[in-house]
N, C-alpha and C positions, 0 to 999 in steps of 0.2 A: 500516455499509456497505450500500450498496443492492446491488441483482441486481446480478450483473456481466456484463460481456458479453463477447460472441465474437469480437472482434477488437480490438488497442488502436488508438488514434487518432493515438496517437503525439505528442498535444498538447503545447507547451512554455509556458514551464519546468517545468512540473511533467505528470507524466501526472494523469488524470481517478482519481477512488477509484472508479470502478467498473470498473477496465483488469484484466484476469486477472493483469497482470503483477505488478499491485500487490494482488491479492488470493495469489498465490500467497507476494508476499513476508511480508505480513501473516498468511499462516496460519503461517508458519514462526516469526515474530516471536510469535504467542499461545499456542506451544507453549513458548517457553522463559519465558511466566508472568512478563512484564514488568511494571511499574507505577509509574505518576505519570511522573513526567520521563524517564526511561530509554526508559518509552513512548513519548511525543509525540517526541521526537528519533527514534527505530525506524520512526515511520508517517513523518516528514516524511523521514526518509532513503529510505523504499522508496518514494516519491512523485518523486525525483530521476529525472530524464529522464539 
């Protein structure tokens, strides 16, 4: 994930990886220590508008 920024864009359908909204979800997600396909469904769910 790149820097992230200070306001989301709100882009659709999916927000942008560098929206805080989607970096707050993704930290929440790499705390409960995900991996391989449980992952990639986790990022592509916290990337839903």
């Amino acid at each position: 994930m790149g820097k992230v920024k200070k306001k989301c864009c709100r882009s659709k359908p999916k927000r942008c990886a560098n929206c805080p909204v989607v970096a707050l979800r993704l930290s929440k997600i790499e705390s409960k220590g995900l991996r391989g396909k449980e992952l990639r469904r986790a990022v592509k769910a916290a990337r839903v508008y």
